[in-house]
N, C-alpha and C positions, 0 to 999 in steps of 0.2 A: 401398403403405402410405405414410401422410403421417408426418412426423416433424416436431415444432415444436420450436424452440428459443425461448428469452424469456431478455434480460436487462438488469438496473442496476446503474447502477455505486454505489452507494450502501447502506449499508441502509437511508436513510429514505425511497426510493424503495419502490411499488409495481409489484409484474408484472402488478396485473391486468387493465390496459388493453391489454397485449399477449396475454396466456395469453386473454383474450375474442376478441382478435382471431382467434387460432388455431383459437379452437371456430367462428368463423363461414368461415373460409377452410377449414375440414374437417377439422381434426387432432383426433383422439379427445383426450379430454385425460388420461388415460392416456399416453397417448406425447407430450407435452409435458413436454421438458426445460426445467431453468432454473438462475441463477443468480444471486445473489443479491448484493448489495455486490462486484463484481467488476469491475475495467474491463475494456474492450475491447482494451485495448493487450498483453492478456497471454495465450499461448495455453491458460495452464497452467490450466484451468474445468472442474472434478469435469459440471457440467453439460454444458459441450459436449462433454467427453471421452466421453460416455455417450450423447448424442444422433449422437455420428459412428461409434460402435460401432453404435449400433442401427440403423443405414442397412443394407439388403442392397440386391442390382442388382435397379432396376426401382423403389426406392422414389425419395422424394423429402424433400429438407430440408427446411422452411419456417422462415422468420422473417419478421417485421412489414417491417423492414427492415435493409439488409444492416451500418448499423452495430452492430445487436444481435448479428452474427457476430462483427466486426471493426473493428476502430479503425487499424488500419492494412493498407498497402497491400499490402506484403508478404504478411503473415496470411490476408488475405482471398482473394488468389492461391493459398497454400497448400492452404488451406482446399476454393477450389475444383476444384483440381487433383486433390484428394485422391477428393472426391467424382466428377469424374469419371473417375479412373481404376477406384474399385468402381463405377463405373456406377448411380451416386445422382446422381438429381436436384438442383437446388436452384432455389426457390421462392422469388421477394422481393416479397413481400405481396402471393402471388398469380398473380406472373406470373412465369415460368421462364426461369431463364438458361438461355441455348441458347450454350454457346464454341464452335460453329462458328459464327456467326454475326457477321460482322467490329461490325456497328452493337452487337448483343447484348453483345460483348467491349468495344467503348469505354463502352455506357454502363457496364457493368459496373466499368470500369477510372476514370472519373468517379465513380462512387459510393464505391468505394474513397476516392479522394482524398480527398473531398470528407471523409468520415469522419473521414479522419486527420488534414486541417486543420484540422475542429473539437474534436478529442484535442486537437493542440497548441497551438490559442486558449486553449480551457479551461485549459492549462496554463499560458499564459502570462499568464491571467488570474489565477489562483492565485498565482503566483508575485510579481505588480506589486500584490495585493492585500495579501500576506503582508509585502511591502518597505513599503509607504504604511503598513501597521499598525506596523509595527519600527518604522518614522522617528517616526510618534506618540506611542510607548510605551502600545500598545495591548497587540503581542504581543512578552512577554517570556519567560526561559527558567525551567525553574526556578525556585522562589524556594529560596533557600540554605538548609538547615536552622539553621547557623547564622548570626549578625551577626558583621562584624569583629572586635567588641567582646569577643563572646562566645569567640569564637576564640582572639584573644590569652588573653583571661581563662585557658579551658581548658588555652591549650598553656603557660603560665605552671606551673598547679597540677601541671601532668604533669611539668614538668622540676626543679618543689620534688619530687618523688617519694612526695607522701604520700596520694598516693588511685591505688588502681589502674586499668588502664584500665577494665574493669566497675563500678567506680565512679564515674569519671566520665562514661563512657556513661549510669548513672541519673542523676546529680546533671544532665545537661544535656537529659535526655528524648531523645540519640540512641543507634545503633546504634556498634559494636568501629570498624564502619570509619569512619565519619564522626569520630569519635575521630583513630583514625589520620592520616586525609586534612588534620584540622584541623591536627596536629601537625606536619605534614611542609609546608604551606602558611607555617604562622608561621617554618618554621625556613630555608626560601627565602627569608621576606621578612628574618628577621633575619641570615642568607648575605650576602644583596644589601647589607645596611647597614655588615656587620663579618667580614670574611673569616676570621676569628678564633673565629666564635659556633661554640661544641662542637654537634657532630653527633646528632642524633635516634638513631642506632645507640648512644649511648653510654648510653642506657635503653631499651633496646627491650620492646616493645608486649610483654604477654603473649599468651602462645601461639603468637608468633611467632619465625622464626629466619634 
């Protein structure tokens, strides 16, 4: 019996250039596993977990190719060891890894790599993409619920003591904690200015202890 597995790492990706692939290399599509928005680098795949259970001795894995198993070297070694200890096949787009086969094992052991240098380009193109956006102020964190301005304002009215904090949570359109967070930031900064500034504990928040 043929077994497919299919996958991307993305959700905006599609499987069906691969799951097509599958029905012309023979796998029922019934028994074509997949997975969906999932990288290669991780073994934990509700889909491959379910396509390695469904393997008995005598079948065969298939996939497009073997970075759709695996994104690294390790894994893929795993992966194959596993199948040939239940005496499962594995298939890569078609043609079958034979591990007694020393030529079979290096290319095998090449395609591995090969995989997992292209995991960690993508990674480190992600990464030098993500840097060149920050230096631009393209990608930023959060935007603060609130302004400086607003902060002082707020932690100001909370230590005159005449609105409580559910009150000022409405009056500034935020939530008990961002209240809190604000009060406890203005009383760092005014810590830092005057060693002297009376402590936040000295009105504390309601509902709290």
């Amino acid at each position: 019996m043929l077994i497919g597995y299919a996958r991307v790492s993305t959700d905006s990706q599609d499987l069906t250039v691969q799951q097509e692939a599958l029905l012309a290399l023979g796998v029922s599509e019934s028994r074509i596993y997949t997975d969906h928005g999932l990288t290669g680098t991780s073994r934990d795949r509700p889909g491959l977990r379910e396509a390695l259970a469904a393997g008995r001795a005598g079948d065969t894995l298939v996939v497009t190719k073997l970075d759709r198993l695996a994104r690294s070297i390790v894994d893929a070694r795993n992966i194959a060891d596993e199948l040939l200890a239940r005496e499962v096949a594995l298939s890569l787009g078609g043609s079958v890894h034979d591990p007694a086969d020393p030529i079979g094992r290096l290319l095998f052991n090449t395609l591995a790599m090969m995989a997992e240098f292209e995991s960690d380009l993508i990674s480190m193109r992600t990464r030098e993409g993500m840097k060149i956006a920050r230096a631009k102020g393209r990608l930023k964190g959060r935007k603060p619920k609130l302004s400086p301005t607003q902060e002082r304002h707020l932690a100001k009215l909370f230590h005159e003591g005449e609105h409580t904090t559910d009150e000022l949570a409405e009056i500034f359109k935020v939530g008990r904690a961002t209240v809190y967070r604000a009060v406890q930031r203005q009383q760092v900064v005014s810590t830092a200015k005057s060693p002297h500034t009376t402590d936040v504990a000295d009105r504390p928040l309601e509902g709290t202890s």
